[in-house]
N, C-alpha and C positions, 0 to 999 in steps of 0.2 A: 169662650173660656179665657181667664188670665190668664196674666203670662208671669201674673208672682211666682216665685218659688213656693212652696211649703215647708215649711219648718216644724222640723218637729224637737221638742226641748226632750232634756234626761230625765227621765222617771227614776225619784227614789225611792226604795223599796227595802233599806233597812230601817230594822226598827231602830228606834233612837233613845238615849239613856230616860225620856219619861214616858215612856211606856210602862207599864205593870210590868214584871220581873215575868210574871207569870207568862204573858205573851212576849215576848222577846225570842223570840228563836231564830227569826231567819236575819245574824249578823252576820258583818264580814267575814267574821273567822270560817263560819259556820261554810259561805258560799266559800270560800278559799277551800276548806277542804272539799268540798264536791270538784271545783275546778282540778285539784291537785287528784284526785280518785278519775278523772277523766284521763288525764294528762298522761298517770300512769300506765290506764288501758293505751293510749295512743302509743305510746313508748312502744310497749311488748309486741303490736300490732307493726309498728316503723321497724323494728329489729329482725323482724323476722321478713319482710317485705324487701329489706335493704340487702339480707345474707345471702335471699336467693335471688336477686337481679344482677343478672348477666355484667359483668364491667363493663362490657363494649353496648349497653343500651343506657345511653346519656339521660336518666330521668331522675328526679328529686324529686320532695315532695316533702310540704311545711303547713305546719300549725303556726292560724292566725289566735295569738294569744287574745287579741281583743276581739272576734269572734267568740271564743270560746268563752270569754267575760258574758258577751251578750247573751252566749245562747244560757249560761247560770241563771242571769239577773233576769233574763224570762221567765226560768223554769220557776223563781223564786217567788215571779208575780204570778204565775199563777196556781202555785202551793198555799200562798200568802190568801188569794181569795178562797180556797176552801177552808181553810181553819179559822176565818171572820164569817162566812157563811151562817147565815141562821137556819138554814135545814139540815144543820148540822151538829154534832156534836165531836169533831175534830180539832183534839188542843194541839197538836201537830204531826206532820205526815209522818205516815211508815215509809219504813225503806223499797216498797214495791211504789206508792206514788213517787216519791224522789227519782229513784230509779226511769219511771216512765217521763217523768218531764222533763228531765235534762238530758235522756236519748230522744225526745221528741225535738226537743228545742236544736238541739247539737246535728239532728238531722235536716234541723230546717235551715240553721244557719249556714251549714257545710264548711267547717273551719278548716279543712286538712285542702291542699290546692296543689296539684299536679306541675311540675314545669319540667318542661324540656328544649332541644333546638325547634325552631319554625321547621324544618324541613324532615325532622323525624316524627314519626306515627307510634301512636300509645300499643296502634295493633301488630309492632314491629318487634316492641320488647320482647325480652328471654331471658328465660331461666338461666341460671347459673351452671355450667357445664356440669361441677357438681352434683349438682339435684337428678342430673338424668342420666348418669354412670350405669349403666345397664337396664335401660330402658329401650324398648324398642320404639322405629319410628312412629308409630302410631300412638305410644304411650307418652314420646317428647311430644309431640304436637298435642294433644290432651293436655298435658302439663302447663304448656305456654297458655294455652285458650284461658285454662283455670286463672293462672297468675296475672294475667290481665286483667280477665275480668274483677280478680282481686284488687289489683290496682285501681280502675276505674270505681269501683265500688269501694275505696278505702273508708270513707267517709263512712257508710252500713254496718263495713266491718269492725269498725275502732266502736261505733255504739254497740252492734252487739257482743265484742269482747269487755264493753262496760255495764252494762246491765246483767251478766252473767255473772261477773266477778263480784259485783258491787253486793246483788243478793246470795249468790251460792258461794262455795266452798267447790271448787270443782276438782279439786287434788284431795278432798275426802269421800271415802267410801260410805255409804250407809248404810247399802243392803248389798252383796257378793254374789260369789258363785248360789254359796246354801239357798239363797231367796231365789237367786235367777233360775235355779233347779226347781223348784219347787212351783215358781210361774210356770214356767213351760209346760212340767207337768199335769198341774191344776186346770190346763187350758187345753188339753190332748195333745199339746204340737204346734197349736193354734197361733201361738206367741208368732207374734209379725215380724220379729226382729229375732238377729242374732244371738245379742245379748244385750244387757242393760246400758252398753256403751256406746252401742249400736244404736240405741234405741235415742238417745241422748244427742249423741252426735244427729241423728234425721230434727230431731227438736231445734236444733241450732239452727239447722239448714234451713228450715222451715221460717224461725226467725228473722235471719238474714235477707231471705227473701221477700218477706213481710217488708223489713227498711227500707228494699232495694227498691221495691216494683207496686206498693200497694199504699196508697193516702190514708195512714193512720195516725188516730188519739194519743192521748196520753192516756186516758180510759182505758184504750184496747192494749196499750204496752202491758198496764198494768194490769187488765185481767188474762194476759197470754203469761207473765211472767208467776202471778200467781197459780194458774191451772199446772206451771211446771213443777209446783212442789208436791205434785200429785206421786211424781215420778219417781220412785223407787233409789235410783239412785243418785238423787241432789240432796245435797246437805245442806241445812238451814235450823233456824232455831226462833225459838218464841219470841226472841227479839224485835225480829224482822215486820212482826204482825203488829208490833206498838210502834209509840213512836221515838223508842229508845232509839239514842246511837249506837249501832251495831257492831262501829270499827274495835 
C-alpha cells in the first residue's frame, strides 16, 4: 500500500443562481434553517439535561457547529439526488424525507461530545438532589441509571427531540379523552395502553431506541415517522406530505 495521504476535496451542493428557478431549492438559507431547527431541538434537549445534573458531577457537553454543518450538507446531497432521480417524479422533499436525512446524517456525524475530568466516570454522574426529593432508594438509583444513559445517548436523543418537533405539533391535541373513550371501548378493553399519551410516549421510546442500538436509513426514519401519523394523537397537516415549507 502507499503511504500518500487521501484527500478528499468540498463537495458543493448548492444550487447556484443558473439554475432554473424552478430547481433551486436546496440553498444556503434553506440548509441554515434546518441547521437553526436542529440547533433548537439540541438547546431544549441541553436545558433540560444541564437542570438535572448534580453540581458536584463535573460534565459538559458541546455542539460541534461544523459537525452539524456536515451532517446538513449530507443530508442535502442526498435529498439533492432524489429530486434529479429519473424514477422519479420528486420536485422536492417532504418534510418526512428532510426530517429522516438530517437525523440520519446528525446521527452519523455525532456532533454533541461529552467532556469531563480524566479521573471521573460518565457512570458516576447524578441527578440533581432536587429531582429526587422523595424518592425512595431504589427510585434514586433508577433515576441516575436513566440520566446517564441519557447522557451517553445524548446525540439519539437531540435527533429524536428533532424529528418529533420538526413533523408534529406535540403540545396539540387532536383526538382527547371522547376518541380515547371510545378506542377503548370499540376494542373490549383491549387497547394496550393507558391512554393516547401513553401510547405516544412507548412510540418515542421505541424511536429512540431505534437511533440508540439499531443501523438505520433514512428510508426507515422516514417510513417509522410516517406510520406515526397513524396515531390518534399527533398533530400534522397536509403540508407535511408536499413539499411545502411547513415552518
Amino acid at each position: 500500500m502507499g503511504e500518500e495521504n487521501v484527500f478528499y476535496g468540498y463537495v458543493e451542493v448548492f444550487d447556484d443562481e443558473k439554475v432554473e428557478e424552478k430547481n433551486r431549492y436546496f440553498t444556503k438559507d434553506r440548509i441554515a434553517d434546518w441547521e437553526n431547527s436542529i440547533v433548537v431541538a439540541y438547546k431544549d434537549v441541553y436545558s433540560r439535561l444541564k437542570n438535572q445534573l448534580n453540581p458536584n458531577s463535573p460534565i459538559s457537553f458541546h455542539i460541534s457547529y461544523s459537525l452539524l454543518h456536515e451532517a446538513a450538507i449530507d443530508a442535502a446531497i442526498g435529498l439533492r439526488k432524489i429530486t434529479v432521480s429519473k424514477n422519479n417524479y420528486v420536485d422536492k422533499p417532504n418534510a418526512f424525507k428532510i426530517a429522516a436525512y438530517l437525523s440520519y446524517w446528525w446521527l452519523r456525524h455525532q456532533p454533541i461530545s461529552l467532556h469531563s475530568p480524566k479521573k471521573f466516570k460518565l457512570d458516576d454522574a447524578e441527578v440533581s438532589d432536587v429531582f429526587l426529593e422523595g424518592k425512595t432508594d431504589k427510585e434514586k438509583i433508577e433515576a441516575n441509571n436513566i440520566f446517564r444513559w441519557r447522557l451517553k445517548h445524548i446525540n439519539e436523543i437531540v435527533a429524536v427531540q428533532f424529528v418529533t418537533t420538526y413533523i408534529f405539533q406535540l403540545d396539540k391535541v387532536t383526538c382527547g379523552k371522547l376518541q380515547e373513550t371510545w378506542v377503548k371501548s370499540s376494542q373490549k378493553n383491549e387497547f394496550e395502553f393507558n391512554s393516547f399519551l401513553h401510547m405516544q410516549r412507548e412510540m418515542i421510546n421505541k424511536l429512540t431506541y431505534y437511533f440508540a442500538y439499531r443501523a438505520i436509513a433514512p428510508k426507515v426514519i422516514e417510513q417509522i415517522l410516517e406510520s406515526y401519523t397513524f396515531h390518534p394523537a399527533w398533530r400534522l397537516t397536509g403540508k407535511l406530505w408536499r413539499g411545502d415549507d411547513h415552518a
